[in-house]
VEXDREN-97743 format. One line per field, with one value per residue (C-alpha): residue number from 0; residue in one letter; x, y, z. Coordinates in nm, 2 decimals. Example, Ala and Ser with C-alpha at 12.3 -4.5 7.8 and 13.67 -1.06 7.14 Angstrom:
REM residues 2
nr = (0  1) $
rest = (A  S) $
east = (1.23  1.37) $
north = (-0.45  -0.11) $
up = (0.78  0.71) $
REM end
This chain:
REM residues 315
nr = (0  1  2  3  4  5  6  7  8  9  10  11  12  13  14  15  16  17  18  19  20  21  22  23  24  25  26  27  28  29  30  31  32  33  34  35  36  37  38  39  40  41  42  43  44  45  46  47  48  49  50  51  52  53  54  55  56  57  58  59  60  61  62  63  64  65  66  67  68  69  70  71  72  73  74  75  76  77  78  79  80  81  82  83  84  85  86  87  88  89  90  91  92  93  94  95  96  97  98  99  100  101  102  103  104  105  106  107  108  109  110  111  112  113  114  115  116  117  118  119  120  121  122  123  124  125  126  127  128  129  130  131  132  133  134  135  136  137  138  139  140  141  142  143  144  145  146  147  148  149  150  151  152  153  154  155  156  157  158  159  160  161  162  163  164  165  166  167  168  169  170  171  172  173  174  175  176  177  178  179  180  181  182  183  184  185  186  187  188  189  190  191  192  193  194  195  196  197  198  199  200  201  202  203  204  205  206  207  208  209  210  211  212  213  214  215  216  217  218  219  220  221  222  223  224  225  226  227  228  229  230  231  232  233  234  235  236  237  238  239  240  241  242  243  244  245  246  247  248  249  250  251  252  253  254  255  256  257  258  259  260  261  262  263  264  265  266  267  268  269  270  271  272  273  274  275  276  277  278  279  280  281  282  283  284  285  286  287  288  289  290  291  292  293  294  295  296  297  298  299  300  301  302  303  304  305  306  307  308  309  310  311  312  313  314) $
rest = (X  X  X  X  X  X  X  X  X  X  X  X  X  X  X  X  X  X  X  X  X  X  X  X  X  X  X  X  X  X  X  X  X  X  X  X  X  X  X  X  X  X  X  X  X  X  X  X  X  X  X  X  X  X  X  X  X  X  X  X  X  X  X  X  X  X  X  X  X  X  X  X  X  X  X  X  X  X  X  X  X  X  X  X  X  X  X  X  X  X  X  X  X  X  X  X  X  X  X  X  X  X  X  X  X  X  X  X  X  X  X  X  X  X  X  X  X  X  X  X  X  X  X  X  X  X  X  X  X  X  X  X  X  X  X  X  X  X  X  X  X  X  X  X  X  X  X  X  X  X  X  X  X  X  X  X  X  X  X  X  X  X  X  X  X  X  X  X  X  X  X  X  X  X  X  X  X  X  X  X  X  X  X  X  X  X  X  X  X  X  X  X  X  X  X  X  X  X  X  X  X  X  X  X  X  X  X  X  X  X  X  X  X  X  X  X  X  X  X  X  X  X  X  X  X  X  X  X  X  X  X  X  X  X  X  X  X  X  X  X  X  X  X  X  X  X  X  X  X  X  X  X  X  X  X  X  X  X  X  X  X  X  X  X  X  X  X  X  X  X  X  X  X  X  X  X  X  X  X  X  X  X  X  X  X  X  X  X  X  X  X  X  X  X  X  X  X  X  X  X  X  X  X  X  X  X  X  X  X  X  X  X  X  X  X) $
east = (-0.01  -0.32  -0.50  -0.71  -1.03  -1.14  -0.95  -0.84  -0.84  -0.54  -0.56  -0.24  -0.29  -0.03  0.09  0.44  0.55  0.80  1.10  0.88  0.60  0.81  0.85  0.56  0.40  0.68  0.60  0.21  0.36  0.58  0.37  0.03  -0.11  -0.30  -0.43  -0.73  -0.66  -0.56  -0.36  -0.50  -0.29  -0.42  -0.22  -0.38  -0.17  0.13  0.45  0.74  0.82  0.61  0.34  0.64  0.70  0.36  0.35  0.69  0.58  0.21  0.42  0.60  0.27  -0.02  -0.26  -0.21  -0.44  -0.35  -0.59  -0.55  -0.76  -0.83  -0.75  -0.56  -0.81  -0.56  -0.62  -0.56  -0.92  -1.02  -0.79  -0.92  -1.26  -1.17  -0.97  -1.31  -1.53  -1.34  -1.24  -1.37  -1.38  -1.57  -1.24  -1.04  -0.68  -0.59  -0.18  -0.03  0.25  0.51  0.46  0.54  0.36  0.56  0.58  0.32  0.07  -0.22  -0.39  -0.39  -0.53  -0.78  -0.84  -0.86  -1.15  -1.33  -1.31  -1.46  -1.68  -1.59  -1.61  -1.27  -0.93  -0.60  -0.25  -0.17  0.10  0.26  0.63  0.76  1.09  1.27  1.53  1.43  1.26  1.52  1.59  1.23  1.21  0.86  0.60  0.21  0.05  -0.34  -0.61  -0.76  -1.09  -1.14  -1.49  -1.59  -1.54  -1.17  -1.13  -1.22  -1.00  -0.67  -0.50  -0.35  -0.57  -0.57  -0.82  -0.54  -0.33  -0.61  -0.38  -0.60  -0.82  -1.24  -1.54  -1.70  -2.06  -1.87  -1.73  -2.04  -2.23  -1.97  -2.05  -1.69  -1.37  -1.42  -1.30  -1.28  -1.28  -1.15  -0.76  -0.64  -0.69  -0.45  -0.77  -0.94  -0.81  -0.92  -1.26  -1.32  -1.25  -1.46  -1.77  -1.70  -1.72  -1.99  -2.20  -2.18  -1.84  -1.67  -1.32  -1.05  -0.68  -0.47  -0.17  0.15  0.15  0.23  0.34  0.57  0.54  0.75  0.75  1.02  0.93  0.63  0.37  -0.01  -0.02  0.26  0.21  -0.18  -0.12  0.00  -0.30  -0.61  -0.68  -0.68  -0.96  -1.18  -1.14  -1.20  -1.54  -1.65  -1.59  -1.74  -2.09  -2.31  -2.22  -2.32  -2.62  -2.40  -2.20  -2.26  -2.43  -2.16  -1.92  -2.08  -2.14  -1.69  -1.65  -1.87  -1.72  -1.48  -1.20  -1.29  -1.37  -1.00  -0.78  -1.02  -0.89  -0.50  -0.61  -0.80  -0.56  -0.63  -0.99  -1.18  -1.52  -1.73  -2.03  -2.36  -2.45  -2.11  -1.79  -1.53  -1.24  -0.89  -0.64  -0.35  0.02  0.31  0.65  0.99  1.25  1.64  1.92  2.02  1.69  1.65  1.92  1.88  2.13  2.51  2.47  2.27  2.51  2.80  2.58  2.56  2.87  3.02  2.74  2.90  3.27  3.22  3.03  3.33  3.60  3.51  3.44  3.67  3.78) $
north = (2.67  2.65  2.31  2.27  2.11  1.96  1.67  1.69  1.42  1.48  1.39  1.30  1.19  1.00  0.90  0.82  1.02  0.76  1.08  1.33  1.16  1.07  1.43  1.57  1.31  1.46  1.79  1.70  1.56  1.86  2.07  2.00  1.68  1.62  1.33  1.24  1.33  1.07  1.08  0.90  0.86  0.75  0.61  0.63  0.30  0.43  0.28  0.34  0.23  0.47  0.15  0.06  0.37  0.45  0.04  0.22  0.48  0.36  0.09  0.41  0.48  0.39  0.72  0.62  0.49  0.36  0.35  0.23  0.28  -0.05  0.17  0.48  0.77  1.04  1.31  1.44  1.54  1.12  1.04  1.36  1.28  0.90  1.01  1.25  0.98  0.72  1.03  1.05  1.38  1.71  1.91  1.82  1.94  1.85  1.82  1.73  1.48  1.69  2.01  2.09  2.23  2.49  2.36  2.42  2.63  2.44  2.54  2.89  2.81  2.66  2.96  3.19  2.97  2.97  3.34  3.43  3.15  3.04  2.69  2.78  2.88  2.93  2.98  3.37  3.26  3.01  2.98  2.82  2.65  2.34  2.23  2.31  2.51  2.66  2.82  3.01  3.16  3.34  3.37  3.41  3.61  3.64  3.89  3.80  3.74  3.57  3.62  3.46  3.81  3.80  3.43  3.58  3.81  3.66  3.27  3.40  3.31  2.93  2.76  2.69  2.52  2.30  2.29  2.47  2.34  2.32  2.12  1.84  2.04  2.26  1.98  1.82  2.16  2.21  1.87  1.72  1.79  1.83  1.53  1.64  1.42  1.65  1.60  1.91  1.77  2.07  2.28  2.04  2.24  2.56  2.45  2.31  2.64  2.78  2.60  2.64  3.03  2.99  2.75  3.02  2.88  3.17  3.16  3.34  3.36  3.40  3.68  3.56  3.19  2.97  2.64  2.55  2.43  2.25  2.32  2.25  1.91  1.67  1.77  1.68  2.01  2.01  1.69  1.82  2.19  2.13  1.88  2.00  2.38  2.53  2.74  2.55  2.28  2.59  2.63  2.32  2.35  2.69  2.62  2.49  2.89  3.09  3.21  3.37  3.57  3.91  3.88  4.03  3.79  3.45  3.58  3.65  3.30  3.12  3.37  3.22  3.41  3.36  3.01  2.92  3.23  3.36  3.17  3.24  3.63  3.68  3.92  4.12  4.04  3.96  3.77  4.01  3.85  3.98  4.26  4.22  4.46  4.39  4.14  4.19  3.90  3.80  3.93  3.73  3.83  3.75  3.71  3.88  3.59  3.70  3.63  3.29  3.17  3.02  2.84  2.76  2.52  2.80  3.06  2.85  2.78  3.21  3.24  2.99  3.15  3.47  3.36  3.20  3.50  3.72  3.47  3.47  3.79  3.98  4.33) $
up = (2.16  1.96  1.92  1.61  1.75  1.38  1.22  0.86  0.55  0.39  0.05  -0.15  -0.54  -0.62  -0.99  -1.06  -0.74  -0.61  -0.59  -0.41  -0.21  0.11  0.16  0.09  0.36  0.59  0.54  0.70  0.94  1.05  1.27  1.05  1.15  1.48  1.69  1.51  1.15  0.85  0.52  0.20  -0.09  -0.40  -0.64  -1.00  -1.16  -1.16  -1.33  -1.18  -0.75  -0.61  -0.50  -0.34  -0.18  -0.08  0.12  0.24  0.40  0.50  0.70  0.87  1.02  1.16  1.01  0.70  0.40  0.04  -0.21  -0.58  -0.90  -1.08  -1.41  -1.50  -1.43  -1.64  -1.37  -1.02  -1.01  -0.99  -0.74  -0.51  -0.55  -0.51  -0.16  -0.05  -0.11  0.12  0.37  0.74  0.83  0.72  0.70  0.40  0.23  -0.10  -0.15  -0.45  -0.43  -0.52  -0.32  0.06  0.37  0.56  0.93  1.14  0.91  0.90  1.27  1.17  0.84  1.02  1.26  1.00  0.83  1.15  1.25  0.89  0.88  0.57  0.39  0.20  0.36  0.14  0.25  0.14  -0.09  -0.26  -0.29  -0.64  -0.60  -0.85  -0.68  -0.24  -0.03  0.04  -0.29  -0.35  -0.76  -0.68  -0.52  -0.54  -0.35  -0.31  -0.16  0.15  0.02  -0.33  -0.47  -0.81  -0.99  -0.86  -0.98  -1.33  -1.32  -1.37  -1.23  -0.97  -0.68  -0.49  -0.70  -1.00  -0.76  -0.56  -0.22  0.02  0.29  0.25  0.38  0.23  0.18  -0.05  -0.25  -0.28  -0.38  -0.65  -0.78  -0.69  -0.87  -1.19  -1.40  -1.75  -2.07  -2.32  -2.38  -2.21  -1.81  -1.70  -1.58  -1.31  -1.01  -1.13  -1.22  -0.87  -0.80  -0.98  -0.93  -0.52  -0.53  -0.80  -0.58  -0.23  -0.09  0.08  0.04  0.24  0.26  0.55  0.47  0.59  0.51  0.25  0.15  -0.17  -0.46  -0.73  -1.08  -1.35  -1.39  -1.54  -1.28  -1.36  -1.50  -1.74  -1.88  -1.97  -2.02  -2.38  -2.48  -2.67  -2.56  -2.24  -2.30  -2.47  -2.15  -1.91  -2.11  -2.07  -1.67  -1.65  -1.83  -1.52  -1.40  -1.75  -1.56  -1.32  -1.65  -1.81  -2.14  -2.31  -2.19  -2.26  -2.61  -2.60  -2.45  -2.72  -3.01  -3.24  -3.08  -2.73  -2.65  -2.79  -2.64  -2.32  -2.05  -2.15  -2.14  -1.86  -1.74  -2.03  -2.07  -1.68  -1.74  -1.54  -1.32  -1.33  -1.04  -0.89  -0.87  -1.08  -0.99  -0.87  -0.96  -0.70  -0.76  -0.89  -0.71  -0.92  -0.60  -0.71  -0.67  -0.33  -0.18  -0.35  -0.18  0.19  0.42  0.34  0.03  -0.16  -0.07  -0.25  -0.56  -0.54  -0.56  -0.79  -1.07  -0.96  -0.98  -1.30  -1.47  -1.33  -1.47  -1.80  -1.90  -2.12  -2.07) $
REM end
């Protein structure tokens, strides 16, 4: 067995997290934390028990740190950069509250980043799920190597999502998560991003794993992604980088058309980087009902959708 030989910050925001934080600190603790490392969770005010839970599960543990904002900071972004600032170690992984790590994935994340010497390492894929792991909608999967061109070519690559593992010198170089002041917040992963590749952060992806992530409910991204304008927010995070942007292209983003659709087409329109080939966005892969289901409990959901559908259909 493999033995990372670099501890890890984990980094947990924490807002209003109280049904879904206990597992997510689990699933570090499966496989992924080593002697040596530490978990920080930030919790950014929140209102309902999860202060409660957090003392819960701090109490569980001795590698464990809380830390609380005196104010509502509105944004995942503060509460990374809040967790970074207090963090020990060079190594760092950013999970959100509600998502998972598979078991054991993180060593040969960390393998993969040191055999391409890179400051950035992703999981290949991500798995969607709403309900369990178990029950897996989709998928994302990503290229091996994500340049800036590719991360302009679409949002399917890690930066969207911010759950990946990198170094503290590419954080600082990037200026720290972005924490944006427009109303649309939904964005602040993906400019991190951004402004990583943008700054000479390599990032690499390592085929094969994953971990999973939630969706269906009101995650930091749904409660922001219908404030204000996407795209205009992504403009505002991608300015320190118009140097690095075809001609062409910063005139589309600044056009009246552009700078309020661009970011929601960038599948149909890539922003192309000066003197580089042009990007390849990840692949999105819709899983049939058979392979969404996992273990005995999913099997009987299967089949009671199927039995119903059956049952009431006239001839």
């Amino acid at each position: 067995m493999t033995i990372r030989q670099e501890p890890v910050s984990f980094i947990v925001p924490a807002y209003n997290c109280a049904g879904t934080i206990r597992q997510t600190v689990a699933s570090i603790y499966d496989g992924n934390f080593e002697a040596g490392d530490e978990i920080i969770l930030v919790d950014d005010c929140s209102t309902d028990s999860t202060p409660k839970v957090l003392d819960e599960v701090q109490h569980s543990r001795d590698s464990i740190r809380i830390l609380r904002h005196a104010h509502n900071r509105g944004t995942a972004a503060a509460s990374r950069n809040t967790g970074i600032e207090r963090a020990v170690h060079n190594l760092l992984f950013c999970l959100d509250s509600d998502n998972l790590l598979a078991a054991g994935g993180l060593t040969p994340l960390w393998n993969c980043m040191c055999a391409a010497k890179a400051e950035i390492a992703a999981f290949g894929e991500i798995h969607f799920f709403r309900t369990g792991p178990d029950e897996v909608t989709h998928k994302w999967l990503f290229k091996e190597s994500v340049s800036l061109s590719d991360a302009l070519a679409g949002t399917v690559w890690p930066g969207p999502s911010g759950n990946y593992l990198f170094t503290r010198e590419s954080w600082e170089r990037a200026g720290r998560y972005h924490e944006p002041y427009l109303e649309n917040r939904s964005v602040d992963s993906w400019v991190f991003g951004i402004r990583q590749l943008g700054t000479g952060s390599k990032m690499v992806t390592l085929p094969g794993t994953w971990y999973f992530h939630r969706y269906g409910h009101q995650s930091h991204y749904v409660r922001n992604a219908q404030r204000g304008n996407q795209s205009l927010a992504a403009l505002m995070g991608l300015i320190p980088l118009l140097g690095l942007i075809d001609e062409q292209d910063v005139e589309y983003l600044f056009s009246r058309d552009g700078r309020f659709a661009w970011y929601e087409n960038l599948a149909e329109h890539p922003i192309r980087v000066k003197a580089a080939k042009p990007g390849k966005d990840g692949q999105i892969r819709y899983l049939p009902a058979f392979e969404q289901v996992s273990g005995r409990a999913g099997l009987e959901r299967l089949l009671r959708k199927i039995v119903s559908r059956v049952g009431g259909r006239r001839e």
